[in-house]
KERO-639952 format. One record per residue (C-alpha): residue in three letters; x, y, z. Coordinates in pm, whole numbers, padded with zeros to 5 digits, always signed. Each point is the difference from the previous one (the first is absolute). Example, Ala and Ser with C-alpha at 12.3 -4.5 7.8 and 13.67 -1.06 7.14 Angstrom:
2
ALA+01230-00450+00780/SER+00137+00344-00066/
END
This chain:
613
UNK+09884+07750+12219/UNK-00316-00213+00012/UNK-00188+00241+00100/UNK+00132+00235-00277/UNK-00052-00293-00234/UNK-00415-00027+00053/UNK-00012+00353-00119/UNK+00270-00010-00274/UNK-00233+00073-00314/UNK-00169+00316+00186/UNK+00346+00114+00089/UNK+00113-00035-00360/UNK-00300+00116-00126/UNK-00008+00319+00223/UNK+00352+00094-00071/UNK-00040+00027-00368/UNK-00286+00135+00007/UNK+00151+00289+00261/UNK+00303+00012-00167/UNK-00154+00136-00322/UNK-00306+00176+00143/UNK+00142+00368-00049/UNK-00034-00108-00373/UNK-00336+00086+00015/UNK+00054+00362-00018/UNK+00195-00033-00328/UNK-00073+00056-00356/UNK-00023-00125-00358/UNK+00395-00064-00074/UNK+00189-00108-00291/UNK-00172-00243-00264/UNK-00328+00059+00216/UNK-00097+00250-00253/UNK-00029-00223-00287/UNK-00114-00282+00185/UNK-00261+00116+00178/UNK-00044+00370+00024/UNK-00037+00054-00385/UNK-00099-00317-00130/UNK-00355-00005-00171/UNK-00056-00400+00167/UNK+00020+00088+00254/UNK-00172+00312+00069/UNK-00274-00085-00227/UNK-00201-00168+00271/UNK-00082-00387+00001/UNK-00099-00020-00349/UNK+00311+00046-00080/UNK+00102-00335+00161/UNK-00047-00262-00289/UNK+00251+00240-00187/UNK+00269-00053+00283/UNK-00001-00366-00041/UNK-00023-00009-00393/UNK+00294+00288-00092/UNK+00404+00053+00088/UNK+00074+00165+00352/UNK-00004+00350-00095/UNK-00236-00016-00306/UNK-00209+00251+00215/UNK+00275+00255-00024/UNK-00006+00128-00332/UNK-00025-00317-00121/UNK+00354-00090+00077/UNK+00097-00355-00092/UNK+00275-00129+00267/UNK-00038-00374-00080/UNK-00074-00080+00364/UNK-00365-00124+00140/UNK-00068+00118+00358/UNK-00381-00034+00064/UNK-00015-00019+00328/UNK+00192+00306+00139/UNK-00223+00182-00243/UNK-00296-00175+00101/UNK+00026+00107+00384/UNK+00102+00348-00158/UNK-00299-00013-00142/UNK-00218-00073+00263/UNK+00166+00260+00274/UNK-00023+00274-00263/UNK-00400-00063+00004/UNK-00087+00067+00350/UNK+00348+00234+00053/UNK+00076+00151-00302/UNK+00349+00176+00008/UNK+00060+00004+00397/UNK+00344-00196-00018/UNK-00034-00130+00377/UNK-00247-00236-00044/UNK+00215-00168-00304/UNK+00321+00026+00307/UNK-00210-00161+00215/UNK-00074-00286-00202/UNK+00388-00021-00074/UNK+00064-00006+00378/UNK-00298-00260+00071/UNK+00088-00265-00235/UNK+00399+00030+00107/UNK-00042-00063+00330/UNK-00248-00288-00050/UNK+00280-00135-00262/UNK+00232+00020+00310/UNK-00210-00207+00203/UNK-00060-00214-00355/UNK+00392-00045+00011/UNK-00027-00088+00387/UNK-00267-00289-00071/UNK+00172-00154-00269/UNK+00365-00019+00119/UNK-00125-00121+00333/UNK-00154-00329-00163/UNK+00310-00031-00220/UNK+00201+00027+00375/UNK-00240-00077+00269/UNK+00299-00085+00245/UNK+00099+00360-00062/UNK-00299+00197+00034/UNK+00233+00277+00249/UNK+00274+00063-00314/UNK-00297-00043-00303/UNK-00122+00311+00244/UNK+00308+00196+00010/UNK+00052-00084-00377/UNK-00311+00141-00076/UNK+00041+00320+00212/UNK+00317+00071-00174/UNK-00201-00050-00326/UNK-00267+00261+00104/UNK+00264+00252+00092/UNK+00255-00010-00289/UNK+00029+00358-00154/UNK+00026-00224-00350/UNK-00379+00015+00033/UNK-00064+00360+00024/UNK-00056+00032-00374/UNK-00250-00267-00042/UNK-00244+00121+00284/UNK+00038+00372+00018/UNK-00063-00014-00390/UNK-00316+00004-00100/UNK+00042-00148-00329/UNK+00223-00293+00113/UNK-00305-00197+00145/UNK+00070-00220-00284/UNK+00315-00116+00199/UNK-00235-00020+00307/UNK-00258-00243-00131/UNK+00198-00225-00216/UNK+00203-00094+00336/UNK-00264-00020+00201/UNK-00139-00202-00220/UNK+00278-00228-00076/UNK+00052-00095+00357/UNK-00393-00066+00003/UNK+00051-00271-00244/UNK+00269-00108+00190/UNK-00164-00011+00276/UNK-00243-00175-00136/UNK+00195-00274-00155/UNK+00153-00089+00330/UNK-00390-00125+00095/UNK+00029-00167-00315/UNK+00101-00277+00151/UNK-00222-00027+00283/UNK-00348+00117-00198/UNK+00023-00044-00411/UNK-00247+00280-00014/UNK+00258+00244+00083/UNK+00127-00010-00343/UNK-00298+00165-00079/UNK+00120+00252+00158/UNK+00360-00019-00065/UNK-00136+00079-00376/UNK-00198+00280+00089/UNK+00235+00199+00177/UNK+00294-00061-00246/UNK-00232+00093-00313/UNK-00077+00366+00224/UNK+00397+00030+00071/UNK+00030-00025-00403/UNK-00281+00234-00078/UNK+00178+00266+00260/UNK+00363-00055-00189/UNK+00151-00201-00228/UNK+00302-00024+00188/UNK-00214-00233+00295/UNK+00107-00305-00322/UNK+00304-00104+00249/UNK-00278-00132+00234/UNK-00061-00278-00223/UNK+00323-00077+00142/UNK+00010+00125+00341/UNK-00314-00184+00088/UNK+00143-00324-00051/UNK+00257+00123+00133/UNK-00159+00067+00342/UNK-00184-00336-00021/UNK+00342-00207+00020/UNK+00124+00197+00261/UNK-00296-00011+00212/UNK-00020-00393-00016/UNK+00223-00196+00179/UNK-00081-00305-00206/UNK-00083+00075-00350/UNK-00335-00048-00120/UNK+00089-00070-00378/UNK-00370-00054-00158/UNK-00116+00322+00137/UNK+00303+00203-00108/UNK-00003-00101-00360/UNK-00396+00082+00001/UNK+00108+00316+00173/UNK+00283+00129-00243/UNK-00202-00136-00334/UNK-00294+00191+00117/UNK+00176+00316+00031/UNK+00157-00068-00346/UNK-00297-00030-00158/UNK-00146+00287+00165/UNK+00321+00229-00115/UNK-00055-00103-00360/UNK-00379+00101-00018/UNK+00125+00348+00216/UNK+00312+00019-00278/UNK-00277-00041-00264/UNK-00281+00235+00071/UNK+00315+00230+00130/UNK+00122-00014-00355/UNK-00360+00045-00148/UNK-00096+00342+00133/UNK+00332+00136-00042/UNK+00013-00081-00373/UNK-00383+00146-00006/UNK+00088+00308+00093/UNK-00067+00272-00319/UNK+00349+00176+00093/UNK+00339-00190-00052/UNK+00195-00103+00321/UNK+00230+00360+00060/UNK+00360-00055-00081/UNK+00113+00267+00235/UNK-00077-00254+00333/UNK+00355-00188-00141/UNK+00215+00269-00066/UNK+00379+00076+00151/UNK-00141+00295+00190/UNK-00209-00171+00221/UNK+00175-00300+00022/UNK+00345+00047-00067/UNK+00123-00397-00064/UNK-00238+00040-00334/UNK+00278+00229-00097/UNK+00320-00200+00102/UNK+00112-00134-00388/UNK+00191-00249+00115/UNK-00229-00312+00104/UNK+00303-00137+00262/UNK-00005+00348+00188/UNK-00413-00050-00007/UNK-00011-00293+00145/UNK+00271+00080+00259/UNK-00188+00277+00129/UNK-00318-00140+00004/UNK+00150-00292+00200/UNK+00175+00313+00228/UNK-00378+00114+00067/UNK-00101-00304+00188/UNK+00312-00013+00209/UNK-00085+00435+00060/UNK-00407-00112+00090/UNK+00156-00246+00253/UNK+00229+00292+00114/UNK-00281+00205+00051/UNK-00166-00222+00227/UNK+00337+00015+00222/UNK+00023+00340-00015/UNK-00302+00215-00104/UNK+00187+00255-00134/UNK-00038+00318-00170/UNK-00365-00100-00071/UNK-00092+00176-00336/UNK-00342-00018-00197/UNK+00200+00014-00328/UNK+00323-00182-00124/UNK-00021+00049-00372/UNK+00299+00166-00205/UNK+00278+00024+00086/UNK-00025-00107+00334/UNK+00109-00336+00000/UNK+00312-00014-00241/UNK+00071-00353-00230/UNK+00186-00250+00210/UNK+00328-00161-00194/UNK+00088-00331+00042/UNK+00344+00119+00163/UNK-00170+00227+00230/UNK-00062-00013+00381/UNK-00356-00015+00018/UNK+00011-00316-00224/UNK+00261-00179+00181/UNK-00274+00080+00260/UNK-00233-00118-00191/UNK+00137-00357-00079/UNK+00089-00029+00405/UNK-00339+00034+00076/UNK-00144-00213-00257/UNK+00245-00286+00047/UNK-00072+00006+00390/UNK-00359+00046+00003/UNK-00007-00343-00312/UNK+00225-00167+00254/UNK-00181+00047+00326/UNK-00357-00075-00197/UNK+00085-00306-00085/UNK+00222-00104+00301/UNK-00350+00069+00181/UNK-00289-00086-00223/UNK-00104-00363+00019/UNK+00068+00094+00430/UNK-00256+00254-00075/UNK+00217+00266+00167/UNK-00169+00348+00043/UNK+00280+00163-00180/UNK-00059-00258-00296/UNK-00348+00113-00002/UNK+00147+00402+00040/UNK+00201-00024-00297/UNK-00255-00181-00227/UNK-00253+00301+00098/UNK+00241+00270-00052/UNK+00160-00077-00319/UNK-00335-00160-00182/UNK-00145+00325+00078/UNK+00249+00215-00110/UNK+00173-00116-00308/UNK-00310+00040-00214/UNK+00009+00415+00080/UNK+00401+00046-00043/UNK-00010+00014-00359/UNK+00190-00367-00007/UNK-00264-00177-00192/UNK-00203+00233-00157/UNK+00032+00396+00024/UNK-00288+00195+00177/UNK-00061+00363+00000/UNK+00234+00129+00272/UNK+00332-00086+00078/UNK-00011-00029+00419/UNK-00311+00050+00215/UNK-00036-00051+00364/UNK-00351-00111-00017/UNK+00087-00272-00228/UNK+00236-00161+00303/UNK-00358+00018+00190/UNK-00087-00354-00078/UNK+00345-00200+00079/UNK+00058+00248+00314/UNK-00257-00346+00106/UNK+00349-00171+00006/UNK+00102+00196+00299/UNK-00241-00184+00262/UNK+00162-00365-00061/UNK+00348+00219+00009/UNK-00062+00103+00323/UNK-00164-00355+00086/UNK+00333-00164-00109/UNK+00286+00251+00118/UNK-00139+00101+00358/UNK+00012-00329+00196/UNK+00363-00022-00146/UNK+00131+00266+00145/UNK+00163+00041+00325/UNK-00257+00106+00247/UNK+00177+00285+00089/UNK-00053+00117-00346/UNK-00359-00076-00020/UNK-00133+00336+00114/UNK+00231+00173-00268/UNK-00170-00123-00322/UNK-00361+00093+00192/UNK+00116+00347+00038/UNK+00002+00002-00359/UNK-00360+00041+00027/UNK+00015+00377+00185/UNK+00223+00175-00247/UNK-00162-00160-00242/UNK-00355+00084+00081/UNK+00128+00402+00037/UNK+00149-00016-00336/UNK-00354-00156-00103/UNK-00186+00303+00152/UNK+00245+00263-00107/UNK-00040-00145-00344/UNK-00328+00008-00063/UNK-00035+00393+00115/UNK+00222+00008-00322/UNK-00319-00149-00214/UNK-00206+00300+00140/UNK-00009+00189-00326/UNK+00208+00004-00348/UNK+00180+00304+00140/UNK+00091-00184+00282/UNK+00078-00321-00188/UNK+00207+00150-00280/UNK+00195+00241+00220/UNK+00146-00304+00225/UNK+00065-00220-00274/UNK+00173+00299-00217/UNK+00244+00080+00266/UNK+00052-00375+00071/UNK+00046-00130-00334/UNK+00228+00238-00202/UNK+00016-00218-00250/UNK-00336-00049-00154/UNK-00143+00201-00270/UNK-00372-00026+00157/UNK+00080+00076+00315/UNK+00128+00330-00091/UNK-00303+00042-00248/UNK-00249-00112+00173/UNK+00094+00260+00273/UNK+00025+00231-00215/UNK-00311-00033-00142/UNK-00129+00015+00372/UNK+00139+00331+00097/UNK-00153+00138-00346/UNK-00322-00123+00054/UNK-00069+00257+00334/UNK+00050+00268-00216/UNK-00317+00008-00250/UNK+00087+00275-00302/UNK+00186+00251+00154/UNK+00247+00025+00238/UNK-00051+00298+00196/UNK+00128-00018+00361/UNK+00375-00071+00108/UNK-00108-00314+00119/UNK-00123-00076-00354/UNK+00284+00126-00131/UNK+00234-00244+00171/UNK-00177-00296-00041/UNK-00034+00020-00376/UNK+00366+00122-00014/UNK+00075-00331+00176/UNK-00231-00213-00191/UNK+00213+00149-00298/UNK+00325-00151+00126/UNK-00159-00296+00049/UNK-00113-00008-00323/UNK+00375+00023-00124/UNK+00095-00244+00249/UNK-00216-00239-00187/UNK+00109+00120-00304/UNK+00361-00050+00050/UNK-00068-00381+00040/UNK-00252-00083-00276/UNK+00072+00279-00230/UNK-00305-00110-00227/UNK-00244-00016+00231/UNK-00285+00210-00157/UNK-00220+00037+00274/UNK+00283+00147+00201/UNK+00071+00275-00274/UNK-00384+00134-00028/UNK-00010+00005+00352/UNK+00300+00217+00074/UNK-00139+00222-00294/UNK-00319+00036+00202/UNK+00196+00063+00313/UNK+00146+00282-00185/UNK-00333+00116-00125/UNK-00116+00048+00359/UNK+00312+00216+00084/UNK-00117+00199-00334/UNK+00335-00071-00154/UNK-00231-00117-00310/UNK+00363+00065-00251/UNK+00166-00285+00228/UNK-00309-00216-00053/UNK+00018+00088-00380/UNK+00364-00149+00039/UNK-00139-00275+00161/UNK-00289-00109-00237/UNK+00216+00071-00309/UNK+00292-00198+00086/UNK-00255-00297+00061/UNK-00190+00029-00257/UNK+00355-00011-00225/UNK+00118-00324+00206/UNK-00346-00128-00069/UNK-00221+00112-00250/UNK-00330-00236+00055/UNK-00004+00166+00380/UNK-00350+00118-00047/UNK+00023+00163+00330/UNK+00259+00224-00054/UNK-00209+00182-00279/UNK-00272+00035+00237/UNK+00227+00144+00293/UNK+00171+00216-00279/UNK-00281+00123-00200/UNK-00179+00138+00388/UNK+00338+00177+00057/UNK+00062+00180-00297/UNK-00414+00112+00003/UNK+00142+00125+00377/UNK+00265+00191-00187/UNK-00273+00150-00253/UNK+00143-00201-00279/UNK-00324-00130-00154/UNK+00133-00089-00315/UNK+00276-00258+00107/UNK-00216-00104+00288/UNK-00330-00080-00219/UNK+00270-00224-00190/UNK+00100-00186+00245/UNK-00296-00094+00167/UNK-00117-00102-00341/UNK+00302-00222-00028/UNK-00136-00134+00278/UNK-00344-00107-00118/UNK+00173-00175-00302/UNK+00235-00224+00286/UNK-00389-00142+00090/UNK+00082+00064+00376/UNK-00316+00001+00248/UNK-00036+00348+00073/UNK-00054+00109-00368/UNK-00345+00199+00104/UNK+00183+00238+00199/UNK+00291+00052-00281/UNK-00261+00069-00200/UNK-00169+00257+00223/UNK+00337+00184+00058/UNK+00025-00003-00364/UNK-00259+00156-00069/UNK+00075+00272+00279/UNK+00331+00083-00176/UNK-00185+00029-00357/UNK-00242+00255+00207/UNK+00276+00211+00126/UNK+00148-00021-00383/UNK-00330+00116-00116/UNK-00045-00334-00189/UNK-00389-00047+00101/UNK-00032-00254-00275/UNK+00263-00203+00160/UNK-00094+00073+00296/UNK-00397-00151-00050/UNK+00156-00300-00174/UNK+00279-00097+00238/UNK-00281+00061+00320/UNK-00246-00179-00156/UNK+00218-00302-00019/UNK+00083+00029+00351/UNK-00388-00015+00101/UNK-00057-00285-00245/UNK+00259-00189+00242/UNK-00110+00137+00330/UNK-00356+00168-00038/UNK-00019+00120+00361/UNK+00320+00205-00022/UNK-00195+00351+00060/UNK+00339+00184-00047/UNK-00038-00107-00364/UNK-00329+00105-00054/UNK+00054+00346+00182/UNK+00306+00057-00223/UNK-00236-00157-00320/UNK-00234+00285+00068/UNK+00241+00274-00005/UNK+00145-00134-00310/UNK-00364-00005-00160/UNK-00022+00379+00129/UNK+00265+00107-00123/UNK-00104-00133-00352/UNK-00381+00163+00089/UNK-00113-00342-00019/UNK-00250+00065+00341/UNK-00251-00254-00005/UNK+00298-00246-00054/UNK+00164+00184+00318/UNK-00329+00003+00219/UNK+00032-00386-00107/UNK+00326-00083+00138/UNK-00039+00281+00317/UNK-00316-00182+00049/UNK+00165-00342+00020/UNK+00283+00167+00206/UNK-00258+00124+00247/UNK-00173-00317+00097/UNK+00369-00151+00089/UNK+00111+00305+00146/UNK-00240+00200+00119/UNK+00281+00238+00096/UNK-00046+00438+00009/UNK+00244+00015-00368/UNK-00201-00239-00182/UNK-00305+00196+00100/UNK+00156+00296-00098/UNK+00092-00144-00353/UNK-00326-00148-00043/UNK-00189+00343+00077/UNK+00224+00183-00202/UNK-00042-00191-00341/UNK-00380-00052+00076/UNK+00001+00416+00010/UNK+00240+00000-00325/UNK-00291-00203-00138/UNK-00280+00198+00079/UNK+00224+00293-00152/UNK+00022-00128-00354/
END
């Protein structure tokens, strides 16, 4: 074991790096999209980096407000996407890089806060690298977030173990704490867990160091709170009020506040469940998939068990500065802030929020294993081989959305987004039409899923435009009339709707009801008003309306000027009005974005119906 012991941190480092490495043939999954793939800040090359650290998390989407502040994520984002662009490996690899060096991190630290049990801290830490809990977090692009604030949490603790040895470390006990809060605001418990790891790593208390310690990092979490609070009130766009609704986290619509607070206390005793038993593993848990916990029911007698044990055994063990003491202080200060027991966040249950207290585990295993029977030893190790081929078979899961959704829809019945989001998955390989069997099938599917979804949020719009356009692809535009109708009738701002509506019925050669509806549309303010517009004006051409026709296209160019489909169908209009050098105008401007054979054509023909007059 000695010998194993002088190469523990390459051991740990090269199983979590190996463990993961087939992630580097996966893609863009999930909230990748808006976080990276399609977000102006960070695609827009390095200038673009003073806007990351001045606006809200996804203000480079669409210029989404989500009241959170995540600069660094978005900075390394950033960066990759200069010299890599859109290759998603090299954004895996960095994922896979900076978890195993956190492993070793984790290794380091515990091992000066137990240096008489450097052999356990190791097994403790190998049991961390393995747990299928962590699957999300690293074979996610997007959760690097989760990735860097630990990391750099257990810097700063790190750090402030040195504190008391070399004062300067404080300097960098600061440092790394400020760069866990700049990756997430959720890395705030560390102004507590950093203390935290200073008392347990001292035998005798150093008392003038820890109060410089913990009113350092108080001060420092006011100015973060502050300038936190400053950009997102900048922002031009309100904070969205759709991040708190009963959809995606189902507590925020539990009326009774005794039934919210029981389940939100039932979530912390379900995260420490889930490091026990890792199972299903699911990227999504919103409604209705965890139901609202009573104060008569089973889970919450559960509940108050494990809550009344873990207070007792803290504080039977904390001034001993027993490892489970310190265990239970990292699991629950970590994870009560993201239950939705003191303040509500935008999901109801996430594994990648357990990422940060799943810490607790290595002091867990430091405490339990030299207490049990030695015969039983070996048992709680072997934890770490089914675990690490859950781990792997996980993480194949995070290959694609397809993938993703298709798992978690057949493992969690229950959820609304599961079923959509997997429906939405099996639409999306089918572009307009579906044509072969194949096709066929999966849009039929995606359709049921689409009801499935239905069935448990009934008002869930999204859902209902979707399964129109699912019908749309089968041609069964009458169904996706039903569809688009019925919405618009349960909700009659649904800009949407119009827009899916009015491009059916213009399919069905209704021009009149579809030119109406697409100009309902324009009047909702929605962000695709240029091409409403544009098929507006087509309808008023087949109608023989070329005055509507010129106005309604001209509006659409005004909004988008390089829409060349607009200025081909502009120049017909003017032709069919004998308005040519108007025509060879808007053929001309169609030309030079399209340079296409039918614009030619168009352009040659009204120059010759020039000439002619």
């Amino acid at each position: 074991m000695e010998r194993l012991l002088r190469y523990a941190s390459h051991l740990l480092f090269g199983i979590s790096f190996l463990l993961y490495a087939h992630t580097l043939t996966h893609g863009f999954v999930f909230d990748d999209e808006i976080v990276l793939v399609n977000n102006q800040h960070v695609t827009g090359g390095i200038d673009r980096l003073d806007e990351i650290w001045t606006t809200n998390y996804l203000n480079g989407y669409q210029g989404f407000n989500d009241a959170l502040y995540r600069p660094m994520s978005q900075t390394v984002f950033n960066l990759v996407y200069s010299f890599f662009g859109d290759d998603p490996w090299p954004y895996h690899a960095f994922n896979i890089l900076l978890y195993a060096f956190l492993v070793v991190l984790a290794y380091r630290l515990f091992i000066r806060v137990h240096p008489q049990k450097k052999a356990i801290v190791f097994w403790g830490c190998l049991l961390f690298a393995v747990h299928p809990i962590h699957t999300e977090v690293v074979a996610n692009i997007k959760s690097l977030d989760e990735l860097l604030a630990l990391f750099f949490g257990l810097l700063a603790s790190f750090f402030a173990l040195r504190f008391h040895e070399k004062p300067q470390a404080l300097a960098g006990v600061l440092l790394a704490y400020a760069a866990a809060l700049f990756s997430k605001e959720s890395a705030i418990v560390f102004a507590v867990l950093i203390p935290a790891f200073f008392f347990f790593g001292h035998a005798v208390m150093p008392r003038r160091q820890f109060a410089i310690l913990t009113g350092s990092l108080t001060l420092l979490s006011l100015l973060w709170y502050a300038w936190h609070a400053h950009v997102i009130a900048s922002m031009p766009r309100a904070v969205d009020t759709g991040l708190f609704d009963a959809v995606s986290n189902s507590i925020v619509g539990i009326e009774d506040p005794f039934i919210r607070l029981t389940t939100g206390l039932w979530l912390v005793t379900k995260y420490a469940l889930k490091l026990i038993f890792p199972w299903p593993l699911l990227g999504d848990y919103s409604f209705n998939s965890i139901p609202p916990v009573s104060l008569l029911s089973f889970r919450f007698a559960v509940t108050l068990l494990f809550f009344g044990t873990s207070a007792f055994l803290f504080f039977k063990g904390f001034l001993k500065k027993r490892a489970l003491s310190l265990s239970l202080l990292l699991f629950f200060t970590a994870i009560i802030p993201l239950s939705n027991v003191l303040v509500y966040i935008g999901t109801t249950f996430a594994e990648r929020l357990v990422f940060t207290a799943s810490v607790a585990l290595v002091p867990l295993v430091v405490y339990l294993l030299p207490k049990l029977k030695e015969k039983w030893q070996p048992a709680l190790l072997f934890l770490i081989i089914p675990f690490a081929g859950m781990s792997l078979w996980r993480a194949s899961e995070w290959k694609n959305n397809f993938s993703l959704f298709k798992a978690d829809a057949q493992r969690n019945p229950d959820s609304y987004r599961t079923h959509y989001n997997y429906a939405t998955a099996l639409s999306a390989q089918v572009q307009e039409k579906a044509t072969t069997e194949n096709e066929k099938a999966s849009v039929e599917l995606a359709i049921a899923e689409y009801k499935k979804a239905l069935a448990i949020t009934p008002g869930f719009s999204d859902a209902s435009l979707n399964l129109g356009n699912a019908y749309k692809k089968l041609n069964q535009y009458k169904k996706a009339l039903e569809v688009y109708e019925k919405l618009i009738l349960d909700k009659p701002d649904y800009a949407r709707a119009y827009y899916n509506k009015g491009i059916t019925l213009y399919q069905l050669q209704q021009y009149t009801p579809a030119r109406e509806s697409l100009l309902m549309y324009t009047r909702l303010g929605h962000a695709n008003t240029a091409a409403a517009y544009y098929w507006a004006g087509v309808c008023s051409g087949y109608l023989e309306d070329f005055d509507g026709a010129k106005n309604y296209l001209t509006q659409a160019l005004t909004i988008n000027p390089k829409m060349w489909e607009a200025w081909n169908f502009l120049g017909m209009a003017y032709g069919n009005t004998q308005e040519w050098e108007k025509a060879i105008e808007a053929f001309t401007e169609a030309f030079v974005l399209n340079p296409s054979g039918e614009v030619k054509r168009n352009l040659e023909m009204a120059k010759g119906a020039s000439k002619a007059e």
